[in-house]
C-alpha positions as YAML, in Angstrom:
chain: A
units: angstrom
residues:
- id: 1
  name: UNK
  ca: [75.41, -48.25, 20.59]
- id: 2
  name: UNK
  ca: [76.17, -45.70, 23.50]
- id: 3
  name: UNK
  ca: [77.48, -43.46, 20.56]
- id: 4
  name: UNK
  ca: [75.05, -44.02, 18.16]
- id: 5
  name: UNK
  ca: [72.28, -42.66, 21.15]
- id: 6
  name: UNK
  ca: [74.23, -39.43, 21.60]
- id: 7
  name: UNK
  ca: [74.60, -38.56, 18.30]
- id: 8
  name: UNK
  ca: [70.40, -39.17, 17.53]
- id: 9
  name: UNK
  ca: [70.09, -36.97, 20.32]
- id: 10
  name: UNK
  ca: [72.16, -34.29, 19.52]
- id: 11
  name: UNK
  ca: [70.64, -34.27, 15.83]
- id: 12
  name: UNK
  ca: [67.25, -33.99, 17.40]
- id: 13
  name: UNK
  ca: [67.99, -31.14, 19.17]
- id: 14
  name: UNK
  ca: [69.58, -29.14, 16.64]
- id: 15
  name: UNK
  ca: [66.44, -29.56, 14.33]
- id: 16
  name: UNK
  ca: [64.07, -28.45, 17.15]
- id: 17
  name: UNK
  ca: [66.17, -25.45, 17.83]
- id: 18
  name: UNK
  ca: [66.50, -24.90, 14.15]
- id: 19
  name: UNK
  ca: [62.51, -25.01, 13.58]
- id: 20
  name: UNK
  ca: [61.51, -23.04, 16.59]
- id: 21
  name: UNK
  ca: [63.99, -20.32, 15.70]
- id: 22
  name: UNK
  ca: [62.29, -20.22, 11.96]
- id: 23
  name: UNK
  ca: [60.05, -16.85, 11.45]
- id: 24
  name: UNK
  ca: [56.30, -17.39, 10.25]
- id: 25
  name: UNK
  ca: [56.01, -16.29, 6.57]
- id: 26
  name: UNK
  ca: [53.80, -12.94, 6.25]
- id: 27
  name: UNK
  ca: [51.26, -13.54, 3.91]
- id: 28
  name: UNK
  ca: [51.27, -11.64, 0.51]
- id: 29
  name: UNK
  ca: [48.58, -9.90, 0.23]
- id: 30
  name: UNK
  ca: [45.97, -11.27, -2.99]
- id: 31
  name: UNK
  ca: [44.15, -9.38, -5.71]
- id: 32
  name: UNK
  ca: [40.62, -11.46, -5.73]
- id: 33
  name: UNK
  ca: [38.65, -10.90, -8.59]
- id: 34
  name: UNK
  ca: [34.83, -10.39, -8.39]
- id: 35
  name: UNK
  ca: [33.03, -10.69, -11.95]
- id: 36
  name: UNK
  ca: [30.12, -12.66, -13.06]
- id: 37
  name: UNK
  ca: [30.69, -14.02, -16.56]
- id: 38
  name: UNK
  ca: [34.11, -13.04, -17.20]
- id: 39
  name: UNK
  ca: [36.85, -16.03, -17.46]
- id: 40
  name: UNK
  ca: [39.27, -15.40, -14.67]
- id: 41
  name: UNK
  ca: [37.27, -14.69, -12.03]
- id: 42
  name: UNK
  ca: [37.68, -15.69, -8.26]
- id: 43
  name: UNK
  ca: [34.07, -15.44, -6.96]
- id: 44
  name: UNK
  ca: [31.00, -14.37, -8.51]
- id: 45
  name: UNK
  ca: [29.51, -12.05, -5.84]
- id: 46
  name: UNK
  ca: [31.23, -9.49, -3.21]
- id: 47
  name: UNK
  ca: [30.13, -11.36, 0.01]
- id: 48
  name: UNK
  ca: [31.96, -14.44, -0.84]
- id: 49
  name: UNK
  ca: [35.30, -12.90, -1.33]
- id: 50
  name: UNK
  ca: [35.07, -10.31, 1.50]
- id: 51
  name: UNK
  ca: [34.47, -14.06, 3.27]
- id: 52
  name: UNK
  ca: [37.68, -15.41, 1.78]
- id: 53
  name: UNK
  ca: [39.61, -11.84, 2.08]
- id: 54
  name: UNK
  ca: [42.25, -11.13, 4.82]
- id: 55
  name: UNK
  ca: [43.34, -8.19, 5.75]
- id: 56
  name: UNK
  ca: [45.46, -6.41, 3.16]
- id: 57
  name: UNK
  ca: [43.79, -7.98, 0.17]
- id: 58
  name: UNK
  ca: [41.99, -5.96, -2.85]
- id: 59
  name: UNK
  ca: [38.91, -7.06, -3.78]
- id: 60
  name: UNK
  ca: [38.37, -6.03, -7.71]
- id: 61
  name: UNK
  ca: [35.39, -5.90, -8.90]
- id: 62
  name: UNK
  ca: [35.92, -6.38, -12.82]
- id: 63
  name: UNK
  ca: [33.29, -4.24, -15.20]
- id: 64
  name: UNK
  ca: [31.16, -6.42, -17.53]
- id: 65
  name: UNK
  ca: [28.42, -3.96, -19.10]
- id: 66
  name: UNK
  ca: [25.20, -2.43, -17.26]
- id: 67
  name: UNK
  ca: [23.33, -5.78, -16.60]
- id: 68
  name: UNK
  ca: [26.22, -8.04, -15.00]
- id: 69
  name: UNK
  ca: [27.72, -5.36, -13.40]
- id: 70
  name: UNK
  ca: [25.38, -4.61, -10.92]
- id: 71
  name: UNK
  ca: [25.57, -6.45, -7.34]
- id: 72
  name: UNK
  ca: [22.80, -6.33, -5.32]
- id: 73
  name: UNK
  ca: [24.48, -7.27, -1.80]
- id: 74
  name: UNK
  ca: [24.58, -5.76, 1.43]
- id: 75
  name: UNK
  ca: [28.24, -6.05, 2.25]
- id: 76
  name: UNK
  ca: [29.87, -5.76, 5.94]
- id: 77
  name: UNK
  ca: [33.36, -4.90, 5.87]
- id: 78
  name: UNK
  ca: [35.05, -5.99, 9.47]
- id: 79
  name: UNK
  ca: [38.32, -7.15, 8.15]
- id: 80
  name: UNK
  ca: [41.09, -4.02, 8.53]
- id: 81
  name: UNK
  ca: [42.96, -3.00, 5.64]
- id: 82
  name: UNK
  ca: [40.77, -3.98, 2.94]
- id: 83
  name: UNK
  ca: [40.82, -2.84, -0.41]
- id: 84
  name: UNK
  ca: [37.14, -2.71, -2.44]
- id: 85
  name: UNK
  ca: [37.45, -1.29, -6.13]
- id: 86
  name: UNK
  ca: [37.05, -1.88, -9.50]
- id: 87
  name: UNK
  ca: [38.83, -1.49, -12.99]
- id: 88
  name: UNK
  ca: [35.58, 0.14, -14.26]
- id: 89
  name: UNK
  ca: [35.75, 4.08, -15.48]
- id: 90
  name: UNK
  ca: [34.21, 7.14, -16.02]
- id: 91
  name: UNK
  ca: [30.36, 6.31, -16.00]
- id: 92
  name: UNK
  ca: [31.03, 2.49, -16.15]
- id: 93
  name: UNK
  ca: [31.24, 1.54, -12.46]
- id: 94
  name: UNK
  ca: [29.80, -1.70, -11.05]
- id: 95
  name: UNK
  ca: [26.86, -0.66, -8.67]
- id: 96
  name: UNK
  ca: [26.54, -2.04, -5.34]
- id: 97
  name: UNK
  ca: [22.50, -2.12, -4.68]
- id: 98
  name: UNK
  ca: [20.41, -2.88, -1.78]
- id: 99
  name: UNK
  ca: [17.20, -1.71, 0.02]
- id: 100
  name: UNK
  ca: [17.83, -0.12, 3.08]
- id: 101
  name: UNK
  ca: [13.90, 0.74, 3.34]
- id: 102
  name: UNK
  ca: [13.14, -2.33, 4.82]
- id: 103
  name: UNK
  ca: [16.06, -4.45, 4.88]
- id: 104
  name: UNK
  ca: [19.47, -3.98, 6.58]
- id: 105
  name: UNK
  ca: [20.56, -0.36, 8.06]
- id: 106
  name: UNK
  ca: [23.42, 0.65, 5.41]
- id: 107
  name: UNK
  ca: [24.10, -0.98, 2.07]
- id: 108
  name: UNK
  ca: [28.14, -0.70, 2.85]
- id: 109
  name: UNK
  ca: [29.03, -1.23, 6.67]
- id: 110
  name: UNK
  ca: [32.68, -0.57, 7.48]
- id: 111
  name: UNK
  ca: [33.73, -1.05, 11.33]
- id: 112
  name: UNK
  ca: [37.37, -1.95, 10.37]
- id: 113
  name: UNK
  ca: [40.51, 0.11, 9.80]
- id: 114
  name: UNK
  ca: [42.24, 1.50, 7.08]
- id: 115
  name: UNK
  ca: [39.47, 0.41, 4.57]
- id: 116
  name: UNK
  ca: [39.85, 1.92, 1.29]
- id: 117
  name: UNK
  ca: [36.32, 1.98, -1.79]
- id: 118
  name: UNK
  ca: [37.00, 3.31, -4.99]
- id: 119
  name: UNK
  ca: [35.30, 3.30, -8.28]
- id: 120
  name: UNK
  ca: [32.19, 2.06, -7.38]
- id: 121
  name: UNK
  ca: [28.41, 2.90, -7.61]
- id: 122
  name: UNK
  ca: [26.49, 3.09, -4.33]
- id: 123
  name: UNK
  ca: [23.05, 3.00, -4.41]
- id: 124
  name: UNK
  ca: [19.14, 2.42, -2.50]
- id: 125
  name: UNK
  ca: [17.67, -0.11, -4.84]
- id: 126
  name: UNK
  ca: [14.13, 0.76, -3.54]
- id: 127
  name: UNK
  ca: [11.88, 3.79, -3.80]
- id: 128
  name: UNK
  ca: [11.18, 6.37, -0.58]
- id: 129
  name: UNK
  ca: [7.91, 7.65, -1.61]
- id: 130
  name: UNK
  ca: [4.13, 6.25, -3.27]
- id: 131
  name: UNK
  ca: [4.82, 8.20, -6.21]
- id: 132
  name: UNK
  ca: [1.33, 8.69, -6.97]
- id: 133
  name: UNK
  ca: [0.52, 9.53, -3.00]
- id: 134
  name: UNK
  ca: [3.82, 10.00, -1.44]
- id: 135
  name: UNK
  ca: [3.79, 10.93, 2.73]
- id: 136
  name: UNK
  ca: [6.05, 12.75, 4.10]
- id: 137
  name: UNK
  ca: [7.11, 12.95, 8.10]
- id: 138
  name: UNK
  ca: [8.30, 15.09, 10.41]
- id: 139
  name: UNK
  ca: [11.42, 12.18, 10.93]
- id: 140
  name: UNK
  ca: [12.33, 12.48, 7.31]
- id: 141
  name: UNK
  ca: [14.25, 15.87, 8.06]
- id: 142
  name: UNK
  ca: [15.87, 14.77, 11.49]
- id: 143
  name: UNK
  ca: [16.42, 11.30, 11.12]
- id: 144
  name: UNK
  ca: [20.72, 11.58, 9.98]
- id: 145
  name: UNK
  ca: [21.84, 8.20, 10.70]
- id: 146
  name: UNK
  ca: [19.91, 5.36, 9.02]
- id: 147
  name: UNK
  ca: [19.28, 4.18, 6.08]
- id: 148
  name: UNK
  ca: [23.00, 4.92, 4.91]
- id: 149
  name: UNK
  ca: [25.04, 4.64, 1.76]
- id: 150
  name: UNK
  ca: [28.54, 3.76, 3.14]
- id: 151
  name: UNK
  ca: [28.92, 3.89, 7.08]
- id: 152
  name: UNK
  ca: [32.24, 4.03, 8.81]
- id: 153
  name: UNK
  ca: [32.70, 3.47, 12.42]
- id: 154
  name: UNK
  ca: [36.64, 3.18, 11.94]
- id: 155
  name: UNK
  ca: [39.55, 5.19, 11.13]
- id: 156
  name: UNK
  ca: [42.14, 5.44, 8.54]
- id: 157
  name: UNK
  ca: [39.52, 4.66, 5.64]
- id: 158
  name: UNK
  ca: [39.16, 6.27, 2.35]
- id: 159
  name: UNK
  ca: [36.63, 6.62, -0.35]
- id: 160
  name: UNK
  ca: [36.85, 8.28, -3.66]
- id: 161
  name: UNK
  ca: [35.74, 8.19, -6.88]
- id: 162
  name: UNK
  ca: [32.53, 6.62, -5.75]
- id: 163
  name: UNK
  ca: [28.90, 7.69, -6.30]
- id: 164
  name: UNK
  ca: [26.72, 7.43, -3.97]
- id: 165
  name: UNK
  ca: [22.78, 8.13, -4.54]
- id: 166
  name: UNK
  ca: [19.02, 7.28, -3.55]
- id: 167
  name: UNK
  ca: [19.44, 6.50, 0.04]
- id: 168
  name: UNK
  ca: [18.44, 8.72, 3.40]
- id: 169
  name: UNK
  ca: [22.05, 9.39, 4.03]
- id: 170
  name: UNK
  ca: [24.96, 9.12, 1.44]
- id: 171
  name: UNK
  ca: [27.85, 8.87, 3.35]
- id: 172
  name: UNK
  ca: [27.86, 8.91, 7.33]
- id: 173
  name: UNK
  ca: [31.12, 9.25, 9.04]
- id: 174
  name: UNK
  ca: [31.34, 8.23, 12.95]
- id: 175
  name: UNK
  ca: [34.79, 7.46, 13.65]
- id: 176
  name: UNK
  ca: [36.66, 7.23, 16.48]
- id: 177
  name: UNK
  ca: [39.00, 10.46, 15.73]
- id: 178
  name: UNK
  ca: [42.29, 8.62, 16.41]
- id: 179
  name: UNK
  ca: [43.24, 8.74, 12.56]
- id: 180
  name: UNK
  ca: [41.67, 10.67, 9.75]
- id: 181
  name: UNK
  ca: [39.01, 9.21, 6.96]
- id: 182
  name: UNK
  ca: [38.80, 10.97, 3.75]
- id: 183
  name: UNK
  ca: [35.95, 10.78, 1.18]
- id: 184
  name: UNK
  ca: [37.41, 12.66, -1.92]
- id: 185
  name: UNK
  ca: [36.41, 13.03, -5.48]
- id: 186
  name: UNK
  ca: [32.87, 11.71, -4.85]
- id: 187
  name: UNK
  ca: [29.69, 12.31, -6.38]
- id: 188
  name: UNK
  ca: [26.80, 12.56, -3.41]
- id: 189
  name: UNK
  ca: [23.67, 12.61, -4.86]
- id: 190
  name: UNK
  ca: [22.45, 13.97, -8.68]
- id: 191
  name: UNK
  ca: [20.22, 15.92, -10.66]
- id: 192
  name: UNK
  ca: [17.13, 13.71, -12.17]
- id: 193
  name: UNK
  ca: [17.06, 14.87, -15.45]
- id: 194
  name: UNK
  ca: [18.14, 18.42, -15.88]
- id: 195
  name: UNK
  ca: [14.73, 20.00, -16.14]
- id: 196
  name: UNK
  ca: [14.94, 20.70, -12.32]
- id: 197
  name: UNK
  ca: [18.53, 20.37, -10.56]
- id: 198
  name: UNK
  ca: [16.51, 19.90, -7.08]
- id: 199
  name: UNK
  ca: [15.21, 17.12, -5.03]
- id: 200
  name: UNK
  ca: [11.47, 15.75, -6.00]
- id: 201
  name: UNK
  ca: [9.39, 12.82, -5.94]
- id: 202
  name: UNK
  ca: [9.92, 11.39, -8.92]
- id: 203
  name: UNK
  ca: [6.52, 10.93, -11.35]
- id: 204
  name: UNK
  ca: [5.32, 8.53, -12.80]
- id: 205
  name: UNK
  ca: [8.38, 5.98, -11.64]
- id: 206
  name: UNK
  ca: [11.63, 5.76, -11.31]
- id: 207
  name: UNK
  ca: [13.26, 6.97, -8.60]
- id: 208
  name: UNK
  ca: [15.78, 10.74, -7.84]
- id: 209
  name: UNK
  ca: [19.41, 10.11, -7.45]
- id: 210
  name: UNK
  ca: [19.54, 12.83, -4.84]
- id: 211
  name: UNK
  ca: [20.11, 11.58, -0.89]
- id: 212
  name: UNK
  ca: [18.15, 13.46, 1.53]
- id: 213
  name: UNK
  ca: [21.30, 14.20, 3.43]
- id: 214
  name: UNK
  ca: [24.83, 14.11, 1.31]
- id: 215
  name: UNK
  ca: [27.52, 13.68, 3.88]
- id: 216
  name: UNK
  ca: [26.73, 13.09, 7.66]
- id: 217
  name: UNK
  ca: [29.96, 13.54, 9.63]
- id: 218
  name: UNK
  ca: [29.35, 12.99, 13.68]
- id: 219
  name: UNK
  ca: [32.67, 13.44, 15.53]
- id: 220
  name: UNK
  ca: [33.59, 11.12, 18.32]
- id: 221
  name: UNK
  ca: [32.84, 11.89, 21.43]
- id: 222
  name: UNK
  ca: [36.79, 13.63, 22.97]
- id: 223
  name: UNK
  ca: [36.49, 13.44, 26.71]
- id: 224
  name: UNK
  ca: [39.35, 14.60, 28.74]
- id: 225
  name: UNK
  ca: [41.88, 11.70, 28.36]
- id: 226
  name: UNK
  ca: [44.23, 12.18, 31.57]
- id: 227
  name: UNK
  ca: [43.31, 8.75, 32.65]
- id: 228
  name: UNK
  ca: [45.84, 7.71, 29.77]
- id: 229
  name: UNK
  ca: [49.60, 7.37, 29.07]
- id: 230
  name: UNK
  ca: [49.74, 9.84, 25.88]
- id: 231
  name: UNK
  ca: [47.49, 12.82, 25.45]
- id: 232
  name: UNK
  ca: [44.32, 11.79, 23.37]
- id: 233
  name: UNK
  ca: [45.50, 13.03, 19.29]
- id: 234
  name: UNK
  ca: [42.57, 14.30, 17.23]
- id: 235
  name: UNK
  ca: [42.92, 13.76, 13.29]
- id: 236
  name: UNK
  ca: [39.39, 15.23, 11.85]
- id: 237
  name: UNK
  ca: [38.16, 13.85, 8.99]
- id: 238
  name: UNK
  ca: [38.55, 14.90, 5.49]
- id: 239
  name: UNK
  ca: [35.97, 15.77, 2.42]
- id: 240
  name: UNK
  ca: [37.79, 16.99, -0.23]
- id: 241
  name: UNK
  ca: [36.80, 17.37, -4.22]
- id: 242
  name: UNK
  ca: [33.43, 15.89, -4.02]
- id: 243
  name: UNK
  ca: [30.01, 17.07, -5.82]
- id: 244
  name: UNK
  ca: [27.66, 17.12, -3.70]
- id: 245
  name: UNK
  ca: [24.23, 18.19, -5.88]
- id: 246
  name: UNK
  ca: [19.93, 17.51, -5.47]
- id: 247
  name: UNK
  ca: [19.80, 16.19, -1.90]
- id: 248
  name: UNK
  ca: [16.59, 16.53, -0.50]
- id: 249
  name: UNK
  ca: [17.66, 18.34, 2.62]
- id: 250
  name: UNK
  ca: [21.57, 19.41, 3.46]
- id: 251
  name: UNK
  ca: [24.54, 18.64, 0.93]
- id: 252
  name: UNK
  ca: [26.74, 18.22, 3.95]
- id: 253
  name: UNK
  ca: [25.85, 17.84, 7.59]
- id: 254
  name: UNK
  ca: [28.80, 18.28, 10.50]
- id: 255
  name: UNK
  ca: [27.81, 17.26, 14.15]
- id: 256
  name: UNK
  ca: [28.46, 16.95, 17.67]
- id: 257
  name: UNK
  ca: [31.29, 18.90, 17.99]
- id: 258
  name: UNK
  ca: [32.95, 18.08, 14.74]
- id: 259
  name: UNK
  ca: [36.42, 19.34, 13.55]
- id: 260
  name: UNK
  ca: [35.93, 17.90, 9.83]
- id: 261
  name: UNK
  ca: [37.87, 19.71, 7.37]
- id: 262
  name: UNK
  ca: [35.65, 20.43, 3.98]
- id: 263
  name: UNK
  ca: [36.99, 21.65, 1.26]
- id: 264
  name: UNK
  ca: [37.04, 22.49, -2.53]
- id: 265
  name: UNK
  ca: [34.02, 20.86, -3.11]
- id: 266
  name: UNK
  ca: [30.76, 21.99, -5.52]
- id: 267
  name: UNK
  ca: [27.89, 21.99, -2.99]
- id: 268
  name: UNK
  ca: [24.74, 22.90, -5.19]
- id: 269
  name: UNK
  ca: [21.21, 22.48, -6.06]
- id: 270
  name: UNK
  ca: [20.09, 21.03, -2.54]
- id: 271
  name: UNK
  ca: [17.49, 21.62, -0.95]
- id: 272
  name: UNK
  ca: [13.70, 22.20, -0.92]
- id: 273
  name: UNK
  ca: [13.30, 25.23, 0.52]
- id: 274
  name: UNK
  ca: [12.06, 24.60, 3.65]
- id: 275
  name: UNK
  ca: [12.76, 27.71, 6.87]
- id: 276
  name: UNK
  ca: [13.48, 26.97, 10.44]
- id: 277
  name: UNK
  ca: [10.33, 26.45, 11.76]
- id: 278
  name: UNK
  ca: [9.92, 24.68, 14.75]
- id: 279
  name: UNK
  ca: [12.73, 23.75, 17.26]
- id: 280
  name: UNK
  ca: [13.91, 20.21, 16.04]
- id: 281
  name: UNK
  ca: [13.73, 21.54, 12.28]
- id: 282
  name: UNK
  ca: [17.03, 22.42, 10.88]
- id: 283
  name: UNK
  ca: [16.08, 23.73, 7.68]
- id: 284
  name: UNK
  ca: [17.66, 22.79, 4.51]
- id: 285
  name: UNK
  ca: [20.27, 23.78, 1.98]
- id: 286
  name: UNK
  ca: [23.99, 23.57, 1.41]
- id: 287
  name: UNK
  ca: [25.72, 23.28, 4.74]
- id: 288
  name: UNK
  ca: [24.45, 22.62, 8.22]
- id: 289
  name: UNK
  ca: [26.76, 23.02, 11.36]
- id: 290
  name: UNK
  ca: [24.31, 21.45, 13.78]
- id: 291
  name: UNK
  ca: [24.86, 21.13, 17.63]
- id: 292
  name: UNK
  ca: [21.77, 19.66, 19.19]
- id: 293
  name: UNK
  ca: [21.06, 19.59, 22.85]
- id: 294
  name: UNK
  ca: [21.48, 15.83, 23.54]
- id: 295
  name: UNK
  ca: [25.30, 16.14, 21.97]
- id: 296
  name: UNK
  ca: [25.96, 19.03, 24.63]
- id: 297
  name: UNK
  ca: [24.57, 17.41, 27.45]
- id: 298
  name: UNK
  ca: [25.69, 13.42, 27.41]
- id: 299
  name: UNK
  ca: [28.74, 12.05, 28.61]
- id: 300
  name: UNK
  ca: [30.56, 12.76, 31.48]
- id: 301
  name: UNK
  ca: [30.67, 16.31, 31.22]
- id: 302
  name: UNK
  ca: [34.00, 16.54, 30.21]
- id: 303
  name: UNK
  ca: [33.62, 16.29, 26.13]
- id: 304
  name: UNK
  ca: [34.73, 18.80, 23.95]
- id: 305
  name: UNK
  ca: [32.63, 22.32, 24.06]
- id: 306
  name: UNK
  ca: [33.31, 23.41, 21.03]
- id: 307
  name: UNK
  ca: [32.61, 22.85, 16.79]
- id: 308
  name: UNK
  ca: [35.26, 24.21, 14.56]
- id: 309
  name: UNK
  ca: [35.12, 22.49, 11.73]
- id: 310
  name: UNK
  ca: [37.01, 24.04, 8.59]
- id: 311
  name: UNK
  ca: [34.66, 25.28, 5.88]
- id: 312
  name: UNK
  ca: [37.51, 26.65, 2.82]
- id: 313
  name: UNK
  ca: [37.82, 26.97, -0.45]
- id: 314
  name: UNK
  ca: [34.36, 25.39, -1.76]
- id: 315
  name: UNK
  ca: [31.98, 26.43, -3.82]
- id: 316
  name: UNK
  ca: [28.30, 26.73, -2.01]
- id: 317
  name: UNK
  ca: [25.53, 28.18, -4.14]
- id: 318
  name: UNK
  ca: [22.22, 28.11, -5.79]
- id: 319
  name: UNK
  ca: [20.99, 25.66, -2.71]
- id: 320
  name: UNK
  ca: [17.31, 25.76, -2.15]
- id: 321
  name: UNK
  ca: [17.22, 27.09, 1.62]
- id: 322
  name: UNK
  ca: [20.05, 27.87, 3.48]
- id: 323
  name: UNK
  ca: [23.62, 28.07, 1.71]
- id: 324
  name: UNK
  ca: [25.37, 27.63, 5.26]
- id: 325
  name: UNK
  ca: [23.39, 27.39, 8.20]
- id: 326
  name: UNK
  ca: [25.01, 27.13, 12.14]
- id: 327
  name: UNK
  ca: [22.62, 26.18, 14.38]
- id: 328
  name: UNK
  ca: [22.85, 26.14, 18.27]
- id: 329
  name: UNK
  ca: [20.01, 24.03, 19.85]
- id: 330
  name: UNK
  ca: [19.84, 24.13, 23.77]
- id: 331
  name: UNK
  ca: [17.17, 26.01, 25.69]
- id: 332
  name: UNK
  ca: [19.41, 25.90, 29.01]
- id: 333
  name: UNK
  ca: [23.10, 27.80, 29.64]
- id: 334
  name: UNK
  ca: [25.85, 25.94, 28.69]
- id: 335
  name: UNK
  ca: [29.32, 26.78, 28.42]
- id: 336
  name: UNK
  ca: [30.15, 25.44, 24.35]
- id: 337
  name: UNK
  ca: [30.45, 27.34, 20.76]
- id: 338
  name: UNK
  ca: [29.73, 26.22, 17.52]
- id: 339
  name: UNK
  ca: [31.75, 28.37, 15.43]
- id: 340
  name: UNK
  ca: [33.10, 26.78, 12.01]
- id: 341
  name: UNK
  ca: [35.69, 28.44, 10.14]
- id: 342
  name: UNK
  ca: [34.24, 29.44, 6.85]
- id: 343
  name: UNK
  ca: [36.71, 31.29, 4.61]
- id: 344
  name: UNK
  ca: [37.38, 31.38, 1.16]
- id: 345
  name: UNK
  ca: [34.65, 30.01, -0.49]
- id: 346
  name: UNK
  ca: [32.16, 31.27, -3.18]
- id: 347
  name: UNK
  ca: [29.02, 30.96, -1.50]
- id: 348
  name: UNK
  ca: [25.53, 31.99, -2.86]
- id: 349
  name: UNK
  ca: [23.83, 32.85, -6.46]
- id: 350
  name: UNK
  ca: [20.39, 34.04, -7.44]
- id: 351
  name: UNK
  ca: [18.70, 31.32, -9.92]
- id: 352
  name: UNK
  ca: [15.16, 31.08, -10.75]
- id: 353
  name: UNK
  ca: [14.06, 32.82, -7.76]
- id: 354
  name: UNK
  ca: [16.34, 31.47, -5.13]
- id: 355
  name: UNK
  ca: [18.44, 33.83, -3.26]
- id: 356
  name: UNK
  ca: [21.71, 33.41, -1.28]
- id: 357
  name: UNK
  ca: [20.71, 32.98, 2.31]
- id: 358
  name: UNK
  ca: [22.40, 32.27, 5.85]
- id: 359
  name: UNK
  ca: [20.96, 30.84, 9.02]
- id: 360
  name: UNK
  ca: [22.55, 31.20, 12.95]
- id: 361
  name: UNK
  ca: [20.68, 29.58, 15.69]
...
């Protein structure tokens, strides 16, 4: 019996040694499949799988025809690593659809890392304007940051081949600079019909593809990061390939103090035309490299003091205002530039009456 105890013990302890020294499996990541009538499908609707999802997973959103293939969800993506396509092509993308008039704030929210969209449709499934007595405010032309296609408050995320249409702002990047996003071979906005390429209430319904601002980058606020092991790295963000066409006020908008790069992209027929009025009124057109008084004076005083973001190799014309506009806006000294590199692009063209035209304020 003394024997028989030892031995019991001595197996007992080898299996607990042998259990606790076993690794815990990764998990392979899962394709889930999003579709509404098709056979194989995983979940119906996009908020249920990004539910189920963990990080690494692709959600793929399979393309039925133009009635089942549009989703009208407002979808919060908070899980890193996340994959959100479809197998859909050319014109035959599943939309994603929601009102961001009166309901939530953006129709795609992203506030994880390293979140990829692809091959999707992206649009404001409500109307701005009364058509038959539409208002317009002073707001409309200022207000950059809601009402928002896809918003990113992350870094490492990518979206291409997406478009992205009807809503205040198409895109609006806000990341926290530690590791590039990229938006590439996106279409930003549209032309209605082809009788006028530019931004207008549409009559008697429907509603314009165009945006009233394309792209919205605002760089992250870079104070002085000595209170840290490593020096603070800077990876500016990335818009590359994209046509951006017929938003109502800028094609591309790049803020408080932002290093973006843009390039080779087709940045055309925005615009409506509208001058530099008034202090708070930044125009319209192609390009705006806007630095506004509140980004130069909040903080700590030690954030960046200078804009420089890289303008190359795009094409910027027939814009109804401004091709490229850079504007300043402080009444008191300050010690900052905004000076974007702009080199190498073909910017400007005469059509119907609207001439190539740059702004510096």
């Amino acid at each position: 019996m003394k024997h028989f105890i030892i031995i019991s013990l001595f197996i007992a302890f080898t299996v607990v040694c042998t259990a606790q020294n076993t690794p815990t499996p990764t998990p392979t990541p899962e394709t889930i499949i999003v579709c509404k009538e098709c056979q194989n499908q995983d979940f119906n609707n996009i908020t249920s799988a990004l539910a189920y999802a963990s990080a690494g997973d692709t959600i793929l959103v399979e393309w039925e025809d133009p009635y089942d293939s549009v989703y009208t969800e407002y979808l919060d993506i908070s899980i890193a690593a996340i994959t959100l396509t479809s197998d859909g092509t050319g014109d035959n993308l599943p939309v994603i659809q929601a009102d961001v008039n009166g309901g939530a704030d953006e129709i795609i929210d992203v506030t994880a890392d390293g979140v990829e969209i692809s091959n999707l449709k992206i649009r404001n499934s409500d109307l701005y304007y009364d058509v038959v007595n539409p208002t317009f405010t002073p707001a409309d032309e200022t207000d950059m940051d809601s009402e928002v296609g896809i918003r990113i408050t992350a870094d490492g995320c990518k979206v291409y081949n997406c478009d992205v249409t009807r809503c205040r702002v198409g895109i609006y990047l806000n990341p926290d600079g530690t590791d590039w996003n990229i938006v590439e071979n996106c279409r930003i906005g549209g032309i209605d019909d082809g009788s006028d390429p530019y931004w207008h209430v549409p009559f008697p319904l429907g509603a314009h593809p165009g945006n009233f601002f394309g792209i919205v980058h605002m760089a992250p606020d870079r104070e002085a990061a000595d209170t840290t092991p490593t020096p603070y790295t800077y990876r500016p963000d990335k818009i590359v390939n994209c046509t951006i066409q017929g938003n109502r006020f800028y094609g591309v908008v790049v803020r408080n103090g932002s290093q973006a790069v843009v390039t080779n992209n087709l940045i055309v027929w925005n615009g409506t035309g509208r001058d530099l009025e008034l202090d708070g009124q930044y125009g319209d057109g192609g390009l705006l490299s806007l630095f506004t008084s509140d980004e130069l004076t909040t903080g700590t005083g030690d954030e960046v003091d200078i804009q420089s973001p890289k303008i190359y190799s795009n094409t910027i014309f027939g814009n109804n205002g401004y091709q490229v506009c850079i504007v300043s806006e402080n009444s008191a000294a300050r010690d900052i530039s905004n000076i974007p590199v702009i080199m190498n692009n073909n910017i400007g063209w005469v059509w119907a009456g609207i001439s190539s035209r740059m702004c510096l304020k």
